[in-house]
N, C-alpha and C positions, 0 to 999 in steps of 0.2 A: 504493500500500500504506500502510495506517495504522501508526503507529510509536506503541505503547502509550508512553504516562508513568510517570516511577517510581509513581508515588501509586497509578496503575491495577494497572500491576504488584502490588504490595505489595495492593489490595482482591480480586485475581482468584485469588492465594498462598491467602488465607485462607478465601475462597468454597469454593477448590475442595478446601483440605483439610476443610471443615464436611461438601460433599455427601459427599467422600468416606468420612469418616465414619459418616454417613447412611444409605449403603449397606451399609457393611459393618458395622452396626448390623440393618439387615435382612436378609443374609446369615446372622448369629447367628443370630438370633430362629426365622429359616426351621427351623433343626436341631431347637428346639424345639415347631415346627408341624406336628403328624402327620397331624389330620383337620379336618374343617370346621369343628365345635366350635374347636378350638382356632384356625383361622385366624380364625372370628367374635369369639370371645367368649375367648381368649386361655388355655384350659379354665380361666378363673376363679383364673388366679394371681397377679394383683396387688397388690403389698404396698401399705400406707396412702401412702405419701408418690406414689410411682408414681402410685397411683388419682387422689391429688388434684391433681397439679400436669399429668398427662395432662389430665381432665378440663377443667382450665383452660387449658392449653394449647390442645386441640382447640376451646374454645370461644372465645377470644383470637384470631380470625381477624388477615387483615390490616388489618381496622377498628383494632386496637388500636396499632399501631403508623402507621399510614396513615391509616385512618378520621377516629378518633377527635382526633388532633392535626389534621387536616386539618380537620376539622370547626371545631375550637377555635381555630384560623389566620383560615379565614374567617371569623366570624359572633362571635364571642367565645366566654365560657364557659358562657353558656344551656342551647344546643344541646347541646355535648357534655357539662357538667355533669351537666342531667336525664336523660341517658341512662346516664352514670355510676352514678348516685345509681341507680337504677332497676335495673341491672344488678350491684350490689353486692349490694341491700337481694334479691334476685331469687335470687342464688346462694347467700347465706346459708341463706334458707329453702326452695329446691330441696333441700339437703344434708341439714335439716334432719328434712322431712318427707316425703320422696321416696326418700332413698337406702336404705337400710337395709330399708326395708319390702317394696320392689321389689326388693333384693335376694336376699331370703328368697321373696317372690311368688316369682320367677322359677325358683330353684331345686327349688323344692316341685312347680310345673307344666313342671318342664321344657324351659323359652325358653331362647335363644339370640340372638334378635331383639325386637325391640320389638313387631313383626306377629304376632311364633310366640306373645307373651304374652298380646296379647288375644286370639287366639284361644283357648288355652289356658286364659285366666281364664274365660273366659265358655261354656266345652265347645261352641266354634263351627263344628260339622261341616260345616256351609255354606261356610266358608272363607271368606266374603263381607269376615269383619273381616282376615282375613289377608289379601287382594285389595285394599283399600281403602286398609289400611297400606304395604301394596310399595308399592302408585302411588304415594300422595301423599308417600311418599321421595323415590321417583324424581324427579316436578313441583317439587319445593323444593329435592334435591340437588343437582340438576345446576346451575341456574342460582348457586347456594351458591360450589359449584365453582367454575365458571366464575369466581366474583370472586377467588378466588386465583389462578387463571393470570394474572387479568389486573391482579395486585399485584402479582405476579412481571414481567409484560411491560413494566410502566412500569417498576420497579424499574432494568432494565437499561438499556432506553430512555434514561432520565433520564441513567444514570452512565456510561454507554459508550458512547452515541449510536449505537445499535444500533438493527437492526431491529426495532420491537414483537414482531411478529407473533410472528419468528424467536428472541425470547427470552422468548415464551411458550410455544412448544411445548418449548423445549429446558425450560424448570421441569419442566412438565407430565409430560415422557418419566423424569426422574428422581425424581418423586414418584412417578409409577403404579411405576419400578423399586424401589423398594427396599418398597413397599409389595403388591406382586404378590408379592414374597419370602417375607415373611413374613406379612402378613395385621396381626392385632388388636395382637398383640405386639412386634412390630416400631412398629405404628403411637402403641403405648402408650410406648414404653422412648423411641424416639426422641422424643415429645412432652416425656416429662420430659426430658431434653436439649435439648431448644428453649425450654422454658420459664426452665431457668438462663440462657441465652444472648439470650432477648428481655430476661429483668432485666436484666441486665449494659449491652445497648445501650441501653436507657433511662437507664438512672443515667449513662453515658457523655456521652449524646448533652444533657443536659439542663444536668451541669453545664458542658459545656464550652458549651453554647448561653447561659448566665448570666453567664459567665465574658466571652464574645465583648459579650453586651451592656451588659456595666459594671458587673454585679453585681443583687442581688434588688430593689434600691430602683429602678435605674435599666428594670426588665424591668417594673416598675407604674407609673412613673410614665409612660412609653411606652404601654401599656395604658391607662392611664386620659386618654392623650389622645386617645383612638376612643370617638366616643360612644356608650353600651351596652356596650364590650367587658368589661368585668369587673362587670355588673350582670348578676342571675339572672332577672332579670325584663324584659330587653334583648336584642335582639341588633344587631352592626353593619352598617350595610348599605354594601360597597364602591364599589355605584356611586354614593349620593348623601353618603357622610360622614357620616350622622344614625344615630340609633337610634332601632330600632324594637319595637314592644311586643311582650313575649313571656309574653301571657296565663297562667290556666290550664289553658285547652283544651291547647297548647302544652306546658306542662309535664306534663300527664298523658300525652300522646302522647308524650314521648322516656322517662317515666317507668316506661312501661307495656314497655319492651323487658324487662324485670323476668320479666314474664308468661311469653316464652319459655321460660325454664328448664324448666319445667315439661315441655315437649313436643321438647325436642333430644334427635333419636335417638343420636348420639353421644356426648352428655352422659353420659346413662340406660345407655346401654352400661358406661361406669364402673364406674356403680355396679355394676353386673349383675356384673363380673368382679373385683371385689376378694374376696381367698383368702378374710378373717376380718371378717365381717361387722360384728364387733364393733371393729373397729379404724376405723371408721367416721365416727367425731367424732374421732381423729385426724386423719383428712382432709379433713373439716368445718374444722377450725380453721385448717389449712396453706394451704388453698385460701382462703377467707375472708379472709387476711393479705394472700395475694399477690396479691387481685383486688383490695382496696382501695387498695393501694400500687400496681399496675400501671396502674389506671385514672385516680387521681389524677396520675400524672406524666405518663402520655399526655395528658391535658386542659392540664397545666401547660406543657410540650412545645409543645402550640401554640401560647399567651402568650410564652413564651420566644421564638419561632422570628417573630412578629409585630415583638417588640420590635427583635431585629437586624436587619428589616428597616426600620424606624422609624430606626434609627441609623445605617443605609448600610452596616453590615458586609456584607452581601448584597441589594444591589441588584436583581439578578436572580434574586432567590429565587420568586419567583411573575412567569410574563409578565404573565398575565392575572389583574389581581385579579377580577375578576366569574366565575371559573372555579373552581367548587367541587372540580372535577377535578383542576387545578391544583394548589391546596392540598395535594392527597395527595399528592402529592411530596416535602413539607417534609423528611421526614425522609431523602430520599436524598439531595438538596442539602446539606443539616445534616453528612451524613458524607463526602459530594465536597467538601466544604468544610474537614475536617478533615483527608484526606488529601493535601491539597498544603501540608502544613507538616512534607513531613518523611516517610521510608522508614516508618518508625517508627509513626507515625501514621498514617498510610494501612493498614499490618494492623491500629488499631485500628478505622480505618475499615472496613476488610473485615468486622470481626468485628460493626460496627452493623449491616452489609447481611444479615448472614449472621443477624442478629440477625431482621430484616423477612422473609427467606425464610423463618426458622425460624415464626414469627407466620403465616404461609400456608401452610404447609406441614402445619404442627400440624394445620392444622384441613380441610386438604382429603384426605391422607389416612385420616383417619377419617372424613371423608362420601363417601368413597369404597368403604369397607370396607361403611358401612352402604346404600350402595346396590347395591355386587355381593349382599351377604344379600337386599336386596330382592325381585330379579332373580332369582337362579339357586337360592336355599334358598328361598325364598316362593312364586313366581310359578313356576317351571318346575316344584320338583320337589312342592311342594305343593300349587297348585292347579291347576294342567295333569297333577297326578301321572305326570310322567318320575322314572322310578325310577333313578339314578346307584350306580353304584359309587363309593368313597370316592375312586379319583381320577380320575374323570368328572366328581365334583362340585369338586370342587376347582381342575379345569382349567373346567370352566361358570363357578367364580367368578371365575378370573383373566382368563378373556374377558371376562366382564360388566365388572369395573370399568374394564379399559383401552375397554374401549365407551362405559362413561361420562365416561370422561376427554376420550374425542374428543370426545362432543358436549359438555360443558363447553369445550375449546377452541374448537369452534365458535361457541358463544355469544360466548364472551370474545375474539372476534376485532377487534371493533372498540376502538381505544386509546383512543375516547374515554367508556367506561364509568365510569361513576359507583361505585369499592369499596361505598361507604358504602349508596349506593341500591340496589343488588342484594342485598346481606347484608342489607339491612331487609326486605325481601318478604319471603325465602327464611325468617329470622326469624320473621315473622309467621308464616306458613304453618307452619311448625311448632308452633308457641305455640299456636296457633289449633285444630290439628289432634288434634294427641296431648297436648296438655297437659291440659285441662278433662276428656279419657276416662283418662289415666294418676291424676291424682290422683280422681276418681270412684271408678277402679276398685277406688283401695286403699284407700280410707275410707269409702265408703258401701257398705254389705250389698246393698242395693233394688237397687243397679245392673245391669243385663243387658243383654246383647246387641243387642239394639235401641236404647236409646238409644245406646251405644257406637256404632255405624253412623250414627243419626241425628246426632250430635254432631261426629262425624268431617267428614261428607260437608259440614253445614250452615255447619262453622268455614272448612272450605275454601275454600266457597264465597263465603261472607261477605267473604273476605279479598279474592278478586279483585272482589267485587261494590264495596265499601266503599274500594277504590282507585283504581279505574279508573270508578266510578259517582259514588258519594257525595261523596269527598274535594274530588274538582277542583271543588266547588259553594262549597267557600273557607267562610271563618267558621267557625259551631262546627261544620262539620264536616267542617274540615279536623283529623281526628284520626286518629293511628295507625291503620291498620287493623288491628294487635293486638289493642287492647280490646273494641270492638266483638265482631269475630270470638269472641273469646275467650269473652264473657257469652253469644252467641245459642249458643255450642256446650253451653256446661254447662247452659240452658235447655232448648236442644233433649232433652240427655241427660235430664234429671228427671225431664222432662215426659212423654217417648216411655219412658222405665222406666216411670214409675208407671200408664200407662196400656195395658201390656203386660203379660202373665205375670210371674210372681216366677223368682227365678230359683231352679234344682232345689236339690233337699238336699245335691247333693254339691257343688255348689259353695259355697253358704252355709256347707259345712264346712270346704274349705278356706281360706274369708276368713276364719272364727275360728280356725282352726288356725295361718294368719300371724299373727292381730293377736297370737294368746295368746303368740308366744313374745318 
């Protein structure tokens, strides 16, 4: 029989009061969730702060706390920088010219979903755009997913020498619960609660990793003994000691995760559910703050946690340097580290890990929310037309998502998954997908239904062709498969509008009916 440590003790206290929490967070919420509407799209009551720091929360996967330092661990600040930078400059202007307008789109035509809206925009009685939309949820979701089980599985792994598998399904069982609860609102309310509790483990985990390595002078000049590690134009390479070039090509590919925003069902959902639309650039400004401050200290996190390995405070922080996988652990070590100094300390430890669930958690229940809409509001009752009573549908959504949650744990069964590499695809695939058709949709008149389908299907496509085709041919073009993806969709769109029907009067009146107001 294993005999827990005080430290464990004190991390497992505060774990279990956060899920508990969690749940009964979604318990509330449930009282407030009457019909489908409000389990999707929350009936649109989301005050500005809520909206913004949910949104950033669900989008703050476990990259951000795992990913992203892990990233910046390994390889220096190249890597994770330009994807930083990219992802900053990306959410500004998503908020900017995306939310507000789609939030008005949506309500004028009656969405609920991201699928129900192109169909809806575009008077798609074919249902073809609403079919295209479910899927390619579904294809991007689940694997999405899957990286949070499987942040959560090493998570535990790492600090209580647990079984993966068995501390993947056990995350898994208590995100689908409290989110089967309650639905949109549950998965919104708790996201702001996760997203104070991810800053908190950051600011924690960062000074006290500064502190361990002698202070700010002593975490650069460690750093600047790896060759490339704090050059933007470098990165380090652990099995030879050198640095190596980190082009343009390079910096466009982690630059261009930007692009996503554009096309995260999740994201766009936000927007779609805040009460005053006009309270908007409130949420602009909130989110904005705390993306730039979140991602800068995750990137700095990783230098920091390099450094204390440099000076021997933890030796055993990484087995394997050559193991990118590896890396994403820094931050559990980081906090197993701080909880054997003390009762005390180890609930603050508890409260970093709780900090890294809350970072997975944020953002897999709401790809989950938007993949049961995919599934049981899209796919069964609109274009299979099964007609449901209000709680047929309701119980068809909370089958669906726990459906998706298994095969998300399916996927994410193996411990030695790459967080960072799975949230890049999954990434693209959306970007690629809904991004180039959502902003089309709501800025250009020309646009119709056809290219909408063509652009959709052709981004998709692109992404897995230019990944598994293109990329591996090295050189220029080894590039993201966001960008690519991304230009052949809104080409394809142009191109197949302009050379299709115009679209009818009534819809050309409803896109001047949104821009006018």
């Amino acid at each position: 029989m294993t005999v827990l440590t005080s430290a464990q003790v004190g991390i497992i206290i505060t774990i279990v009061v956060y899920l508990a929490g969690m749940l009964l967070v979604g318990f509330i919420a449930s009282k407030n969730t009457n019909d489908v509407g409000d389990f999707y799209l929350g009936g649109r009551k989301l005050g500005p702060f809520v909206t913004a720091m949910s949104a950033e929360a669900s989008d703050m996967s476990s990259y951000l706390l795992m990913g992203v330092p892990g990233l910046a661990y390994f390889s220096g600040i190249a890597d994770a920088g330009w994807t930083a930078f990219g992802l900053i400059v990306g959410t500004y202007l998503n908020w900017l010219f995306t939310a507000k307008r789609l939030r008005k789109y949506t309500e004028r035509v009656g969405a609920i979903t991201i699928p129900d809206y192109l169909k809806n925009r575009f008077h798609d009685e074919s249902n073809v755009l609403l079919f295209l939309g479910a899927m390619f949820i579904i294809i991007f979701f689940v694997p999405y997913t899957a990286s949070g089980f499987s942040a959560c599985g090493k998570l535990f792994g790492s600090l209580f020498g647990v079984n993966y598998q068995l501390a993947m399904v056990v995350s898994a069982i208590i995100i689908v619960g409290y989110t089967t609860t309650g639905g949109f609102l549950a998965a919104s309310t708790t996201d702001f609660i996760q997203s104070i509790v991810m800053t908190i483990a950051l600011f924690i985990v960062l000074g006290y990793g500064v502190n361990q390595a002698g202070g700010y002078s002593e975490v650069i000049n460690n750093a600047n003994s790896l060759a490339g590690f704090l050059n933007v134009s470098a990165t380090y390479d652990n099995v030879t000691g050198t640095a190596l070039p980190y082009g343009i090509f390079n910096k466009i590919t982690m630059f261009c995760w930007g692009l996503g925003y554009f096309g995260m069902p999740h994201i766009l959902l936000r927007f779609m559910a805040i009460e005053n639309p006009d309270k908007l650039k409130l949420s602009r400004r909130v989110a904005s703050i705390w993306v730039v401050l979140s991602l800068a200290i995750a990137v700095l996190l990783g230098v920091v946690g390099r450094a204390m390995t440099q000076v021997g405070v933890m030796d055993s922080l990484i087995e394997d340097p050559t193991s990118s996988s590896k890396a994403e652990t820094l931050i559990v070590v980081l906090a197993d580290h701080i909880s054997k100094n003390g009762f005390g300390l180890a609930l603050i430890a508890g409260l970093i890990i709780a900090g890294i669930l809350a970072s997975t958690m944020s953002t897999a229940d709401s790809q989950l929310i938007a993949a049961a809409s995919a599934v049981s509001e899209n796919i069964i009752q609109d274009v299979f037309k099964v007609k449901m009573k209000e709680r047929g549908a309701m119980l068809t959504a909370r089958i669906t998502l726990v459906s998706v949650a298994v095969l998300a744990a399916i996927i994410a069964w193996n411990p030695n998954s790459s967080v960072f590499a799975i949230v890049s695809f999954a990434w693209a695939g959306f970007g690629a997908v809904f991004g180039p058709a959502i902003l089309l949709s709501l800025f250009w008149k020309r646009c119709n239904r056809f290219g909408a389908m063509a652009g959709m299907v052709t981004g998709g496509l692109m992404v897995f062709i230019w990944k598994y085709g293109v990329r591996p041919m090295g050189g220029v073009w080894d590039l993201y498969e966001l960008a690519p993806a991304f230009l052949v969709a809104i080409i394809f769109i142009v191109v197949v509008s302009l050379l299709t029907p115009a679209p009818s009067e009534d819809i050309i009146r409803e896109f001047d009916d949104v821009a006018a107001k």
